[in-house]
C-alpha positions as CSV (number, residue, x, y, z in Angstrom):
1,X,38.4,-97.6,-73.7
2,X,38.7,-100.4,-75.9
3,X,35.6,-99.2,-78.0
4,X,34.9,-101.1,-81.0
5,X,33.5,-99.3,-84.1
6,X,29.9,-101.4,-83.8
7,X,29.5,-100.3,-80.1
8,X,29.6,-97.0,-80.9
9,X,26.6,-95.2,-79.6
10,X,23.8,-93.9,-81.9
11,X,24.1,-90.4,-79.8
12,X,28.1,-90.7,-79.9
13,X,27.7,-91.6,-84.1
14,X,25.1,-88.5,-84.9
15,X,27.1,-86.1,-83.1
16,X,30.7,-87.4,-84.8
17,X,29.0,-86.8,-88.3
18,X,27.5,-83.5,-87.6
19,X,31.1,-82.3,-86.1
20,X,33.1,-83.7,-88.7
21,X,30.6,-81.7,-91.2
22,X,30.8,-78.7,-89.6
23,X,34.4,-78.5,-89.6
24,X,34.2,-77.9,-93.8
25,X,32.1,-75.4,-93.2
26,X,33.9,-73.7,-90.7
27,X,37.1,-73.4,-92.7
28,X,34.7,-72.3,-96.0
29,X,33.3,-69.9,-93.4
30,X,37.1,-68.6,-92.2
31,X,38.5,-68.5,-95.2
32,X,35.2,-66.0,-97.0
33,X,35.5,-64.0,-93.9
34,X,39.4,-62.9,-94.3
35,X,38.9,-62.6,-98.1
36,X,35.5,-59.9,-97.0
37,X,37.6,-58.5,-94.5
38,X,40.4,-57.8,-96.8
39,X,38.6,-56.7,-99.3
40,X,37.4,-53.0,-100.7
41,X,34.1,-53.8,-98.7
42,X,36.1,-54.9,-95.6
43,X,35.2,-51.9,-93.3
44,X,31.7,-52.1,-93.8
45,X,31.7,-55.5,-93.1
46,X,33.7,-54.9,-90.0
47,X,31.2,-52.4,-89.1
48,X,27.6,-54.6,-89.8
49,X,29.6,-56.9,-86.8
50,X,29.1,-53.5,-84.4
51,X,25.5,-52.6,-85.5
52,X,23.9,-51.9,-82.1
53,X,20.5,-53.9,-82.1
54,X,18.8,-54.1,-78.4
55,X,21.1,-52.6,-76.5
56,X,24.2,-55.3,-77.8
57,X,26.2,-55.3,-81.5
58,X,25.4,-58.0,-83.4
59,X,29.2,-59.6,-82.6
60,X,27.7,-59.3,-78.5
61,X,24.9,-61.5,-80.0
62,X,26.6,-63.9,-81.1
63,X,29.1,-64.0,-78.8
64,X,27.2,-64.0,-75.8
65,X,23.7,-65.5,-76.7
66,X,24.3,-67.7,-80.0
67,X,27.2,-69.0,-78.0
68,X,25.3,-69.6,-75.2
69,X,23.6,-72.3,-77.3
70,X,26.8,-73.8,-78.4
71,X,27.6,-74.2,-74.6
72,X,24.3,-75.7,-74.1
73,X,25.1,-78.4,-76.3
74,X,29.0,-78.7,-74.8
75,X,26.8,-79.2,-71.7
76,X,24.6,-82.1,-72.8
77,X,27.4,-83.6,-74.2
78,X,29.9,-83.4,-71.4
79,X,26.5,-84.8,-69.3
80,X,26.1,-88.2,-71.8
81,X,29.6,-89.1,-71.4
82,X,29.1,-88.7,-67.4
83,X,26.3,-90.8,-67.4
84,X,27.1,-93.6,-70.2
85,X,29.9,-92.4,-71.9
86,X,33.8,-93.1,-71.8
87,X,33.6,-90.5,-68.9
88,X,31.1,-92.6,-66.7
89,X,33.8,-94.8,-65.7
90,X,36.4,-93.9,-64.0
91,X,39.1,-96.2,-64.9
92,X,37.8,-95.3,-68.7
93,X,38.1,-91.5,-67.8
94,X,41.5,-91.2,-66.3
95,X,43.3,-91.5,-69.5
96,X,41.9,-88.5,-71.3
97,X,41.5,-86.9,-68.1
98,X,44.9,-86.6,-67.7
99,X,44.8,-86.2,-71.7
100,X,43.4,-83.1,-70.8
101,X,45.5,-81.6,-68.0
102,X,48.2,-81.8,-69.9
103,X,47.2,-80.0,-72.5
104,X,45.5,-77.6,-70.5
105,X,48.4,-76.7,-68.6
106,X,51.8,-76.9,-70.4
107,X,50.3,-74.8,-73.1
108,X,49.1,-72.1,-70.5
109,X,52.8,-72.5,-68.8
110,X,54.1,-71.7,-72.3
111,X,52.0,-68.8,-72.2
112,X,51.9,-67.1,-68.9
113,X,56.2,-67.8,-68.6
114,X,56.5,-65.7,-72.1
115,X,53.8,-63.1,-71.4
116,X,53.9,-62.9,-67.4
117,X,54.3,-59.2,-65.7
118,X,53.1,-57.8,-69.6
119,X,49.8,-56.8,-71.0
120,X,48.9,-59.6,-72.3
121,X,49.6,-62.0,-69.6
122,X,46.0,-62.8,-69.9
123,X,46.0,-64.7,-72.6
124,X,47.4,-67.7,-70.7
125,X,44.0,-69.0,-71.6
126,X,43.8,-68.3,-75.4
127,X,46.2,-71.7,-76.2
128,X,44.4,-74.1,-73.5
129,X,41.3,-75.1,-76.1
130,X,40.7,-77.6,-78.0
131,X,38.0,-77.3,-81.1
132,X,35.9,-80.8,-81.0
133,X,34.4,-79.9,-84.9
134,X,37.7,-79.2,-86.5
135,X,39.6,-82.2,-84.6
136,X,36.6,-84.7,-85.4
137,X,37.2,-83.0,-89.2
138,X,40.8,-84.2,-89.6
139,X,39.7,-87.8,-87.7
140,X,36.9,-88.3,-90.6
141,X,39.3,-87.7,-93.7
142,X,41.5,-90.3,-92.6
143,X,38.2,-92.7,-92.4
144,X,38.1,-96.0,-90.7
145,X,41.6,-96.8,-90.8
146,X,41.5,-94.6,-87.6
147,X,40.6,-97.2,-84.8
148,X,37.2,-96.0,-82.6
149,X,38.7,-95.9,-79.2
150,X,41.0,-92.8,-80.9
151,X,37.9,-91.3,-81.7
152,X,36.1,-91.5,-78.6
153,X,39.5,-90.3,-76.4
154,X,39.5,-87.7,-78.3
155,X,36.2,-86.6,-77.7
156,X,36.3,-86.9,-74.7
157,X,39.8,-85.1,-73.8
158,X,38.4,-82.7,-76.2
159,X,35.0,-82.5,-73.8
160,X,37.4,-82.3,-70.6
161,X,39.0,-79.3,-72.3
162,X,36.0,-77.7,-73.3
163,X,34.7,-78.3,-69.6
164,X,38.1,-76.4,-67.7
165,X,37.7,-73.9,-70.7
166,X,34.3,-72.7,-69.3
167,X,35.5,-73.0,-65.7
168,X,38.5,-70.5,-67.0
169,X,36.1,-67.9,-68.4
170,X,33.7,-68.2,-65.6
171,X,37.3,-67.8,-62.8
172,X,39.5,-65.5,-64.6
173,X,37.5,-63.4,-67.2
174,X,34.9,-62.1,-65.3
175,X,35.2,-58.4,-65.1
176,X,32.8,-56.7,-62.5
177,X,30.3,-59.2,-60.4
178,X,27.2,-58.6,-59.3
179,X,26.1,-60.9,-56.5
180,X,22.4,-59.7,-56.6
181,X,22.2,-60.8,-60.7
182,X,24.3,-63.9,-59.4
183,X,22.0,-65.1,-57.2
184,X,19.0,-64.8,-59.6
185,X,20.9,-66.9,-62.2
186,X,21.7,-69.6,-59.4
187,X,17.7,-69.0,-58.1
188,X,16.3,-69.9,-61.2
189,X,18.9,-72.8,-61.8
190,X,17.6,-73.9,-58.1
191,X,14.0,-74.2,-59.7
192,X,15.2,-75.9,-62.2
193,X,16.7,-78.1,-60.7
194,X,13.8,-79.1,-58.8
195,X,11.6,-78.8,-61.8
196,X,14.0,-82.2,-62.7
197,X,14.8,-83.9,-59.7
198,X,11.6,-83.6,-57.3
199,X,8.8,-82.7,-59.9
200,X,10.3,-85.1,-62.4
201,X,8.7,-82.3,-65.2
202,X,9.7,-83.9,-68.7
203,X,8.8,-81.2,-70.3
204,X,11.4,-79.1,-72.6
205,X,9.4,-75.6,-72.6
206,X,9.9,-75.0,-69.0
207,X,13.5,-75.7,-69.0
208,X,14.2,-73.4,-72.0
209,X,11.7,-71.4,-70.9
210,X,14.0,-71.1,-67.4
211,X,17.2,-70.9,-69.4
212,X,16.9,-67.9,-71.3
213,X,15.9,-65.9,-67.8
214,X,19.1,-67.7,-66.5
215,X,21.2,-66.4,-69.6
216,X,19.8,-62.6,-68.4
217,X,20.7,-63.2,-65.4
218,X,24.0,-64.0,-66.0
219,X,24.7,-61.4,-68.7
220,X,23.7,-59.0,-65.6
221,X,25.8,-60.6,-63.6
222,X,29.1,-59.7,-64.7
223,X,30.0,-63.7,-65.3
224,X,30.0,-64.7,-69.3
225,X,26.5,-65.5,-70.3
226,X,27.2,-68.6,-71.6
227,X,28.6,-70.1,-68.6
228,X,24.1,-70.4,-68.4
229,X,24.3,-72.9,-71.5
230,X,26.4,-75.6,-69.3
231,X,24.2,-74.6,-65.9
232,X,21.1,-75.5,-67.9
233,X,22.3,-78.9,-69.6
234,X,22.4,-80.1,-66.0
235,X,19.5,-79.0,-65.2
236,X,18.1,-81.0,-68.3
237,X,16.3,-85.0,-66.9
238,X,19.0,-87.2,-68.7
239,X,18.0,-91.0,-69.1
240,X,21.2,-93.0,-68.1
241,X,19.8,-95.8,-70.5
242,X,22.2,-95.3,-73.3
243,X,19.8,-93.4,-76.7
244,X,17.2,-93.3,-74.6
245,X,15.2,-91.3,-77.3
246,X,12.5,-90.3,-75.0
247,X,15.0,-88.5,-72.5
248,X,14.6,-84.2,-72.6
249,X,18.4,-84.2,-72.8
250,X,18.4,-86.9,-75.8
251,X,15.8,-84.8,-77.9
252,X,17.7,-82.0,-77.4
253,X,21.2,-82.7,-78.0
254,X,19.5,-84.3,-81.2
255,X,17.9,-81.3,-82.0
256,X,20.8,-78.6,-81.5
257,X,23.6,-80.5,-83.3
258,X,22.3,-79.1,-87.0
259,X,21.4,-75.8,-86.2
260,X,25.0,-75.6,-83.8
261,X,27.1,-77.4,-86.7
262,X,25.7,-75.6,-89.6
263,X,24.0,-72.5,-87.9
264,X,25.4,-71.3,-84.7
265,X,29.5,-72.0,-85.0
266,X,29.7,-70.9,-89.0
267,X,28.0,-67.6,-88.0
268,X,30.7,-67.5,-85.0
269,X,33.4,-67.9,-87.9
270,X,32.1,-65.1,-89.8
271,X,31.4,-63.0,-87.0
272,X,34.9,-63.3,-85.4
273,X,37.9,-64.0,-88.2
274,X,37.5,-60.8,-90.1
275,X,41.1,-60.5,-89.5
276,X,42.6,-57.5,-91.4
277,X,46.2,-58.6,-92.6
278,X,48.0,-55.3,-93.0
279,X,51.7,-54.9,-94.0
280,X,53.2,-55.5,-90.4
281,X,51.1,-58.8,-90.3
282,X,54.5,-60.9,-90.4
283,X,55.4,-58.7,-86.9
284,X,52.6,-59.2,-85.2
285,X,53.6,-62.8,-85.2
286,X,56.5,-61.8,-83.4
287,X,54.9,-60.6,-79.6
288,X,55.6,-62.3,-77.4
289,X,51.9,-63.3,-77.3
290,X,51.5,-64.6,-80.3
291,X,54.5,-66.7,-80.0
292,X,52.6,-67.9,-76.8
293,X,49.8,-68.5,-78.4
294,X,51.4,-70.6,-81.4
295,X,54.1,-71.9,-79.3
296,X,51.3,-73.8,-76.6
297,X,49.1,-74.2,-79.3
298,X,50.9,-76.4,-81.3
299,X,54.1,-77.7,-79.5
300,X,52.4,-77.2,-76.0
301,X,49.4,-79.1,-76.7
302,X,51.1,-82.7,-78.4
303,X,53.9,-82.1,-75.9
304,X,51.2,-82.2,-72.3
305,X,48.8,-84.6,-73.7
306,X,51.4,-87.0,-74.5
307,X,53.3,-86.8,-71.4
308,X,50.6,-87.0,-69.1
309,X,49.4,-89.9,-70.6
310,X,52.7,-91.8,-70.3
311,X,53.2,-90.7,-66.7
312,X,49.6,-91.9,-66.2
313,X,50.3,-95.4,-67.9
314,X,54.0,-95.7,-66.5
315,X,52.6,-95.2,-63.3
316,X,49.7,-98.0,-63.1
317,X,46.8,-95.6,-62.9
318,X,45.5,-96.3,-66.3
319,X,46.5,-98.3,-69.5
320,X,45.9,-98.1,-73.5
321,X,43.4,-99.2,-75.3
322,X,44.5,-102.7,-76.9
323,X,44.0,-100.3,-80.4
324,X,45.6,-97.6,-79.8
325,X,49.5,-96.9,-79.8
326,X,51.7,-94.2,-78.4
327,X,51.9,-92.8,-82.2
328,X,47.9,-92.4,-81.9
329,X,48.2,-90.5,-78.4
330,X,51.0,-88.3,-79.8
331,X,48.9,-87.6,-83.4
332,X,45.9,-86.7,-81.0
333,X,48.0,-84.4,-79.2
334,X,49.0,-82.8,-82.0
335,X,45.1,-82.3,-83.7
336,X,44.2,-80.8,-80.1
337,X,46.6,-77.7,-80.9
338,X,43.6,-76.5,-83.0
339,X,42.3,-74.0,-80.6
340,X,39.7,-72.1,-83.2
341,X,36.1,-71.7,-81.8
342,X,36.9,-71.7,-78.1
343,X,41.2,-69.6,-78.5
344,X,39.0,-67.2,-80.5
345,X,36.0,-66.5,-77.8
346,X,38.8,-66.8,-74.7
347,X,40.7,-63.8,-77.2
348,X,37.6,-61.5,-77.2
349,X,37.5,-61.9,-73.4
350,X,41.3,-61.8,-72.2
351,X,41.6,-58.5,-74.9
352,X,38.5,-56.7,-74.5
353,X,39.7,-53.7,-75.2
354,X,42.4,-53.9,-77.4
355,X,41.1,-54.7,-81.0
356,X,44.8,-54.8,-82.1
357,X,46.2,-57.6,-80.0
358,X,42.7,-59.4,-80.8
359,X,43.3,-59.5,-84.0
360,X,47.2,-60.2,-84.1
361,X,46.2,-63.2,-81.6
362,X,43.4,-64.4,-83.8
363,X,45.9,-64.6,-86.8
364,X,48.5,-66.6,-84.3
365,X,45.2,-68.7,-83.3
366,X,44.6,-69.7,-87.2
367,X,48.2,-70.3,-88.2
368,X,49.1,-72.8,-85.6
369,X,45.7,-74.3,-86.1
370,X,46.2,-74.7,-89.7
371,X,49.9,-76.3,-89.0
372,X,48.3,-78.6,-86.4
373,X,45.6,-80.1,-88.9
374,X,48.1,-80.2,-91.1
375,X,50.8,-81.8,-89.0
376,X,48.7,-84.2,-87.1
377,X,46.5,-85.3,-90.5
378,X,50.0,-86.5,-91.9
379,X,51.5,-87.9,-88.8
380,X,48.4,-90.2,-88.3
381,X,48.1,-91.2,-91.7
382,X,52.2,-92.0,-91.2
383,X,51.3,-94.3,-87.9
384,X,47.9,-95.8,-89.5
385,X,50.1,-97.0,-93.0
386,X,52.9,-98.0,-90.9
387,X,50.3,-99.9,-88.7
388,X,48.9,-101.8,-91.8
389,X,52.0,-102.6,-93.4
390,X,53.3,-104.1,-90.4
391,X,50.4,-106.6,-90.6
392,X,50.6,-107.5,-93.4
393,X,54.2,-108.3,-93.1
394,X,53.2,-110.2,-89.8
């Protein structure tokens, strides 16, 4: 993983600008939608969110078919950094691999040991994510004294993360199944395939056309509809030559990052943080679920990305990059406690039914993630000063 900043790829480059944009807009976004909510118009905005249109509220929209999108993109990413990313090597993958188990699963320990035998034991999966737009954010305001190879681990934990995250929802928050709508979604993802590997179509309109019959599928099916986003990124033809521009999953990834960035995700934000903050808000932060939630979030997350790292190193199976110090590592650990887009939809799932416990867990979701920001925007500023001062001295 010892990336230098000119080897960046052109895909890699595009899509670190359109996240680090995105993640303004996604705290302007927050922050309008608890002011709305809070507000003397606050129920009727809470209300547009439930507006029945087609059969699904408007939150069900964008939750299960805007989102869908969002996953798409996840999937084309996750499928560039298999093929010629830090991922499509595996002595480059290991690190944030184990990056990524860690803080997958001490922050889900943290969780299910405070929660387990209660209620809410299903939020073990709220403080597992990581948000790639809000991480990449921090990264960019501390500019280019933050080495590459930082960057690019961190996407590509982040990716990881996001990967285990679907497998999650797809495993443990699927409520009633229906094999028959199952096997259509995995029929047309068959033809798909085929479409790809055999026909060699390169064609986008059959793909899409393909995906959105998937996405019904699945939304019969009892399995989250998105889970038909990352099923359909595979089913893409990908160019291993690195910005092959002429590649169906090149143009695509290139065409969703805007309308994801500035379209898809603020709408998310809008959709799902009209927390209302009533008198007892300082309580709610007392459950035992929200103290799982900001306890794996933000000591969980530093605390298992770190430590699997070291044991990784200390043990031979993978080294640093010659750029990047244990203070990096620990500072990355710390920015992947900001769960946002991906705690928030793994909240609407695990609590379904309980609009009171969504929202307390939302408001534990965008507290630690503000104190992670925060927290690991100081600390790597601390490590990247310390770094320079030290060469300069040397």
């Amino acid at each position: 993983m010892g990336t230098d900043q000119q080897h960046l790829s052109k895909s890699f480059q595009e899509f670190f600008d359109s996240e680090k944009s995105n993640g303004i807009l996604l705290i302007i976004c927050t922050v309008a939608s608890l002011l709305i909510a809070n507000s003397a118009v606050g129920t009727a905005y809470l209300d547009m969110w439930h507006t029945k249109v087609g059969g699904l509220s408007l939150e069900h929209w964008v939750n299960d078919a805007l989102m869908a999108v969002f996953f798409l993109l996840i999937g084309l990413e996750l499928e560039r950094e298999l093929y010629n990313g830090e991922l499509s090597s595996l002595q480059n993958a290991l690190l944030p691999i184990f990056a990524a188990i860690g803080g997958i699963v001490v922050p889900a320990l943290i969780h299910f040991t405070l929660n387990s035998g209660t209620p809410t034991q299903a939020g073990f999966g709220i403080p597992m994510a990581t948000d790639i737009a809000f991480v990449l954010g921090v990264l960019a305001m501390l500019g280019k004294r933050i080495p590459a190879s930082l960057k690019v681990f961190v996407v590509a934990f982040a990716v990881i993360d996001d990967l285990c995250a679907i497998i999650i929802i797809a495993v443990f928050y699927t409520a009633q199944l229906s094999i028959a709508y199952l096997a259509g979604a995995f029929a047309v993802w068959a033809l798909l395939l085929g479409l790809n590997r055999i026909f060699r179509v390169m064609s986008l309109a059959p793909y899409v056309l393909g995906g959105v019959l998937m996405w019904f599928f699945m939304l019969k099916s009892g399995i989250h509809a998105t889970i038909a986003g990352v099923m359909l990124a595979f089913a893409i033809p990908f160019s291993a030559k690195e910005d092959d521009e002429k590649s169906p999953s090149y143009r695509l990834e290139h065409f969703l990052h805007k309308p994801v960035a500035f379209v898809i995700l603020p709408i998310f934000a809008l959709a799902n943080t009209g927390i209302l903050i009533g008198a007892d808000w300082m309580q709610s932060l007392t459950s035992a679920n929200s103290i799982g939630i900001m306890a794996g979030l933000f000591l969980g997350k530093p605390l298992g990305v770190t430590l699997l790292c070291f044991i990784a190193v200390a043990g031979g199976i993978c080294r640093l990059p010659p750029d990047l110090k244990w203070g990096h590592i620990l500072g990355a650990g710390v920015l992947g406690g900001i769960g946002f887009t991906m705690s928030i939809f793994i909240t609407n799932l695990a609590f379904a039914e309980d609009a009171q416990i969504i929202n307390a867990s939302k408001m534990a979701i965008l507290l630690s993630s503000l104190m992670a920001g925060i927290c690991g925007f100081l600390w790597l500023k601390l490590v990247t000063n310390t770094e320079t001062v030290n060469k300069r001295s040397g």
